[in-house]
N, C-alpha and C positions, 0 to 999 in steps of 0.2 A: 569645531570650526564655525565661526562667524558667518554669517553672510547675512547685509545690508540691501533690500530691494528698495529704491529709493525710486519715489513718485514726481515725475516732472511736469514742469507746465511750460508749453510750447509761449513763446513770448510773441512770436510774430502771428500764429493764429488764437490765443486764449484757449487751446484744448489741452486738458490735463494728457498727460501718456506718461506709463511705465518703461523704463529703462527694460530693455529685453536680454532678458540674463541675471545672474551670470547662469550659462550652460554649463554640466558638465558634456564634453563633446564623446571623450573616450579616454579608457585608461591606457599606457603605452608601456610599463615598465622602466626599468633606471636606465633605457639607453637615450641618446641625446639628439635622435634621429633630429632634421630641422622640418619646423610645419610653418608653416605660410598661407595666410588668408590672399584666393588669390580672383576669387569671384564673391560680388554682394550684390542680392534681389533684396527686393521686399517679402518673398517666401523663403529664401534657403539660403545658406554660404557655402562656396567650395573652398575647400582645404586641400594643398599638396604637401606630401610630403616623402623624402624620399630615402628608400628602404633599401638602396645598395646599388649598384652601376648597372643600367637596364632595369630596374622596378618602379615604378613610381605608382604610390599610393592617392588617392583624388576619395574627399569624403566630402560628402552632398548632405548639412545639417538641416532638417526643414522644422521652423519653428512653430509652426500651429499642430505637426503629427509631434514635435518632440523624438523626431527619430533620426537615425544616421545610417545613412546607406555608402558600403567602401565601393570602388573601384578599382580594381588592381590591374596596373598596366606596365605588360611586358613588352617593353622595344623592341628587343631581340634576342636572339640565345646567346649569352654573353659566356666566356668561358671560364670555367672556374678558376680564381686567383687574379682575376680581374677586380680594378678598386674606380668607384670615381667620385665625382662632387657635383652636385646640383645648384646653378646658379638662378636666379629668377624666385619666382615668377613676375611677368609684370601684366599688369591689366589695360587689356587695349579694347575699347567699345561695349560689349559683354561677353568676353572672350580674353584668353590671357596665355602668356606662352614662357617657357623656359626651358634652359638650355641643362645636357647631361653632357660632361666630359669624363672620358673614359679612358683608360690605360691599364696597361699592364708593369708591374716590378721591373726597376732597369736589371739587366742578366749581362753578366760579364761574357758571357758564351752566346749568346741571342740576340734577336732585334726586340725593342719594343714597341709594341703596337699602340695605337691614341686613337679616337674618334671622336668626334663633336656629336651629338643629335639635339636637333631643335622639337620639341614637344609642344605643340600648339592644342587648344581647346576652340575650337571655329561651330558655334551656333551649337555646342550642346555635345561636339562628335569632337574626340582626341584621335592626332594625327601625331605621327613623327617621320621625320625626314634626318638623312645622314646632308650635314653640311661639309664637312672634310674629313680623309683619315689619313695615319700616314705612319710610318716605325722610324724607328733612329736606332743606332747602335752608341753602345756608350764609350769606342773606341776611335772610330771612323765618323765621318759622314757623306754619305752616297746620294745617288739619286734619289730616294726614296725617304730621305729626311723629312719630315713635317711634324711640324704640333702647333696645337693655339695655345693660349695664357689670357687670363685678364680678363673674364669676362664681364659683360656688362650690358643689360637692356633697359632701354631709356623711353615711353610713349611716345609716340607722333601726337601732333598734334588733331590728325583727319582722325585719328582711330586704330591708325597699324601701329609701329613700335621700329624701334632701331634696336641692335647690337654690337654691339665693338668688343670687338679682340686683336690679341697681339697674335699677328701669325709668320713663323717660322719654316724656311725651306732652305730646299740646296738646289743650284743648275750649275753645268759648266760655262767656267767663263771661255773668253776667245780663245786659251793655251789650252782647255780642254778638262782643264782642272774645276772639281767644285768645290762653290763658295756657297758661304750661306747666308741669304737674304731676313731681313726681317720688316714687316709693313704692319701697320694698324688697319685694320678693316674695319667701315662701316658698313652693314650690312642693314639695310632698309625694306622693309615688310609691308605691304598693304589690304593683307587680310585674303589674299587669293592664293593661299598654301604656304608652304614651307619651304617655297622655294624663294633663294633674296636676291635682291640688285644691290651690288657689291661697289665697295669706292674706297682705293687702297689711296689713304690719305696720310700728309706726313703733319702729326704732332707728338713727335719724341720729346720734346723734352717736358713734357708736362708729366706730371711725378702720377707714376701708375698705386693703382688706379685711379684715374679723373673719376670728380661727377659728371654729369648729363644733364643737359634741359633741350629740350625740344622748343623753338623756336618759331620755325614756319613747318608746312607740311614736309616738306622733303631737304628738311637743315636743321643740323643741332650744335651746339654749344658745348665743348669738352672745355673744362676748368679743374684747376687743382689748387692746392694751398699752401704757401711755405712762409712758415712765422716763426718766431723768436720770442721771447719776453710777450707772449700773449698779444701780439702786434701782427696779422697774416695779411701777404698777397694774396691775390689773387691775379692769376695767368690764364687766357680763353684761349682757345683757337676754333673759329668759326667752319663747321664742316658742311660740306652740299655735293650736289653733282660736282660743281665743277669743280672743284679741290678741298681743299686748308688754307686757312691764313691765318696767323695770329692776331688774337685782339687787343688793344690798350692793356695793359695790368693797372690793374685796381690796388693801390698802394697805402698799406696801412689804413684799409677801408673796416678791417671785419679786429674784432677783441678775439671772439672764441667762432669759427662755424659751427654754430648750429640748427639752422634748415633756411629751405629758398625756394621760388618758385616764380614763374613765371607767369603775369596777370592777363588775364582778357584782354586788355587794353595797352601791352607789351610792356608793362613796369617789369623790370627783374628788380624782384625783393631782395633780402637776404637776413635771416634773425642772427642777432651777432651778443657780444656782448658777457655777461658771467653771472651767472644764476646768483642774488637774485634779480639782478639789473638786466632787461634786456631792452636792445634798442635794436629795430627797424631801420633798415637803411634801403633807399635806391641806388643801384650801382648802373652807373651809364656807360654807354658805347665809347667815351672818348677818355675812360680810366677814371673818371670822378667817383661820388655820391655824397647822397644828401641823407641826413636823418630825418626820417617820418615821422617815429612814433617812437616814446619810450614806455615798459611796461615794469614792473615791482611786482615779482611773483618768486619763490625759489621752485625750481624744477632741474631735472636732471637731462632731459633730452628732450627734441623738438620735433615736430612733422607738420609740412605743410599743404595745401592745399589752395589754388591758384583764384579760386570763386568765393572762399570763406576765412580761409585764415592759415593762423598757428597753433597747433595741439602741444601743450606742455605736458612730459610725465615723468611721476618720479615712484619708485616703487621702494618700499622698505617693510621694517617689520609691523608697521599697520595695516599695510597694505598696498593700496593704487591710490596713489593723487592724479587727481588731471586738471588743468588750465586752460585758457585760450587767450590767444591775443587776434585781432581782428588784422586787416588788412591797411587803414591806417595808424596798426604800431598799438592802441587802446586795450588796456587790459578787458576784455568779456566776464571772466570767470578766475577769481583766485585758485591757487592750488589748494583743490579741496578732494576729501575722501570718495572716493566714488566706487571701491570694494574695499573692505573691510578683512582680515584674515590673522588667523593666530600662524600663518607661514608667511614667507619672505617671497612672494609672487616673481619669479622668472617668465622676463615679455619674452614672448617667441615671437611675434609681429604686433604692429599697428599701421592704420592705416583710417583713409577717409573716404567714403564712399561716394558717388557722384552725389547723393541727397541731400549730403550733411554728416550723415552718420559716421559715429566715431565706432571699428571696430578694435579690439583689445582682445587677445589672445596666447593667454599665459600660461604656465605647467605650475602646477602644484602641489608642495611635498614630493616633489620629483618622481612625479607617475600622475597626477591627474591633469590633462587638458582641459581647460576653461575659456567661456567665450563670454564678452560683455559689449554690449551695441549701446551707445550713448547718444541721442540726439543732437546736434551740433547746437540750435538756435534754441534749448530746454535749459532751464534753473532747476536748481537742485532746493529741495523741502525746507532742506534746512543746512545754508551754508554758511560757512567759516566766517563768525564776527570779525574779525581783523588778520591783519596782514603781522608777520613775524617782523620783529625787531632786531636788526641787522646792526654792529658794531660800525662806528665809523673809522676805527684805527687798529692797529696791531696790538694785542696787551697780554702781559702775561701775570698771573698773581700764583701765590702758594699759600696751601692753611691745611694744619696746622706750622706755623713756623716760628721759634724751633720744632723739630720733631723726632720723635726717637724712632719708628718702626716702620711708617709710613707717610707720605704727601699728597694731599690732592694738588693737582695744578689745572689751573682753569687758564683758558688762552682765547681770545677773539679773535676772528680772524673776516677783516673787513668786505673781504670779496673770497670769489672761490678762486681757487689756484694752488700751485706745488707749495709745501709749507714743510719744513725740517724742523723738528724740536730737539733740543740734546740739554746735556748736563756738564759739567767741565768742575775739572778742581781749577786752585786759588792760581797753578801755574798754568791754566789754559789748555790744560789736555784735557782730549775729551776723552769721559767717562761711559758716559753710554745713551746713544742715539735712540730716543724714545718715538717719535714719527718722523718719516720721511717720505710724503705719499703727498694724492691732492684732498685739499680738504675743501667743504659747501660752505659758505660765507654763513656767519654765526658764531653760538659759544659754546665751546668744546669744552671736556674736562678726563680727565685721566688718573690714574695712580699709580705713584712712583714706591716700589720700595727698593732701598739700596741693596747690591749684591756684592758680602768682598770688599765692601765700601770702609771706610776709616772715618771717625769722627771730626768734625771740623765742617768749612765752611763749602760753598757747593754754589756754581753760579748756572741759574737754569738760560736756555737760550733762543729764542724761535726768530724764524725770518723767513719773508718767502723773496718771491722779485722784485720788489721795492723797499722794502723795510725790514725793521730786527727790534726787537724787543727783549730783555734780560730781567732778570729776577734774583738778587740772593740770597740764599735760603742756609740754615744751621742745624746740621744732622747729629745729634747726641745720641748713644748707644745707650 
């Protein structure tokens, strides 16, 4: 195994510093438990991660001992054949909270039981509080119907954090009969327990799950996206005490969602666009926006951060690339190597610390945990001479052609998106569908050999959402 410690020079102060990491954290075995970075100091990280409905694991990594300390935290006595899923964490001030839903197997003969627990981390001491519980039968529904769905924690902007869930009940109506209700709950936090102030707000039709942006201190922003041919809405509906209302929809504003955030000085951003083209947009209150900034980098996913930017990354069998685009839309930092590895790096989180700091935290050969901390405003020793060269059109070629046994076919493909390649005889049936997935803007290449095939002529074919490209090619046995 590889590993690259690569020496940085801080740009805004002139001091040289070492990239910290990469850590091994701990080894975990083949199962695919989720870990989450969900507290960052300048001495240690916490990590949660959770080990089955009621456990949740909390590891405290301190980087000058090089040691890891577990915590193991039991909510309650949960009963055997009990399953659930851990949603969260999200980091609020230096403190960070996350939600465990819990249930039991629906029983054709039984009620089944659900529970919410909210898990909060306040100044160093974990606490858990029950938010709701409730059973249902899978036949009937009684009084005692309840369950959440959808969850989702989004930060305040003071320091607490918001939750939203879908929650579900039954009461009698006037005839005496029950019906069953269903409300979105925002559930608003301000750091004085686990206990919330609750606002059953109506925005159904926004396609679950919505994102989250937090706004002002006690109002947030539920938006979702519905696009076609690489072209999305977007749909808000503004939440507060005093209700919901829908906002303007932003119409064929965004190419692709890829991350967004909300500025000191109330810009809502948004990175749009198709790896490797990205563009910067402001989207306004009255459905508009305007393009900032565009950037020329290939990456595969985005994160952003409200003070410093956008983190690009894309992992394969090199390793870890990372990017940055700044806050007016400007490329920082091409996608360049920043871990190195003879495996195929599985991110389990990333994320940006209040400092700058970029933390990255991946499984390795599918049992080692690894941690890599990147300085946000640091250049790298020695970075990537140039930027890749991108096709401007759809093309397809074959060589050898004629051919007897085998083909290579080489295809460009201008932008990333859905791309189909096939093969067809001389009557236009197809023969056999060679890709049909999305592919990263650049030059691809493959080999064809025919199966059951019959000698003569063969037309190759690709196209994605705008265009089509053909090739024909002569198979001799």
């Amino acid at each position: 195994m590889k590993r690259i410690m690569f020496v940085l020079l801080l740009v805004a102060m002139g001091n040289a510093q070492e990239v910290r990491g990469p850590y091994d954290i701990l080894r975990t075995g083949e199962h695919l438990d989720p870990f989450k970075v969900a507290r960052c100091t300048e001495a240690f990280v916490e990590i949660v991660s959770d080990a089955g409905p009621g456990h949740i694991f909390v590891y405290h990594y301190f980087y000058a001992e090089d040691t890891l300390v577990c915590d193991s935290i039991d909510l309650a006595d949960v009963p055997e054949g009990w399953y659930g899923e851990t949603y969260g964490p999200v980091r609020w001030d230096n403190n960070w909270s996350l939600i465990s839903y819990q249930s039991q197997p629906e029983s054709q003969i039984d009620f089944r039981w659900n529970r919410t627990v909210l898990i909060a981390s306040e100044n160093g001491e974990i606490i858990a509080g029950m938010l709701d519980s409730g059973r249902t039968h899978p036949y009937w529904v009684d009084s005692l119907w309840s369950r959440s769905s959808q969850f989702e924690l989004f930060p305040r902007t003071d320091g607490g954090f918001f939750l939203k869930r879908d929650h579900s009940f039954s009461e009698r109506d006037s005839s005496g009969e029950f019906e069953v209700h269903s409300e979105r709950l925002i559930s608003s936090f301000h750091g004085n327990g686990v206990y919330p102030i609750e606002w059953a707000v109506d925005c159904g039709s926004l396609q679950n799950p919505p994102d989250g942006l937090s706004l002002v201190a006690d109002s947030i922003l539920l938006f979702s996206h519905y696009g076609w041919n690489y072209e999305y809405d977007v749909f808000g509906c503004f939440v507060s005490p005093a209700g919901a209302g829908f906002m303007a929809t932003w119409e064929n504003c965004l190419i692709y969602p890829y991350a967004y955030c909300m500025t000191p000085d109330g810009r809502f951003l948004y990175l749009t666009g198709y790896s490797p083209v990205f563009q910067l947009l402001e989207l306004h209150a009255d459905g508009s926006c305007d393009l900032v900034g565009e950037a020329y980098t290939p990456a595969q996913r985005a994160f952003a951060h409200p003070d410093y930017g956008f983190t690009l990354l894309t992992t394969g069998a090199d390793g870890i690339r990372l990017g940055q685009i700044d806050l007016s839309g400007q490329l920082l930092r091409p996608s360049t190597i920043v871990y190195e590895s003879e495996y195929y790096p599985s991110l389990l989180d990333y994320t940006i610390a209040d400092n700058g700091d970029i933390y990255l935290l991946w499984r390795e050969d599918g049992i080692q945990i690894k941690l890599l901390i990147i300085p946000w405003d640091a250049v790298l020793d020695a970075p990537e001479p140039s930027v890749p060269v991108v096709p401007r059109e759809l093309a397809l070629s074959a060589y050898p052609n004629p051919f007897n046994s085998s083909v290579t076919l080489h295809y460009d493909v201008p932008q990333a998106g859905e791309i189909t390649l096939a093969v067809y005889d001389v009557k236009g049936r197809l023969v056999e569908t060679l890709r049909d997935e999305f592919a990263q803007a650049g030059s691809h290449e493959l080999m064809w050999s025919p199966r059951n095939a019959a000698s003569g002529v063969y037309f190759l074919s690709i196209r994605n959402s705008v265009n089509r490209a053909s090739q024909k090619i002569l198979y001799l046995k």
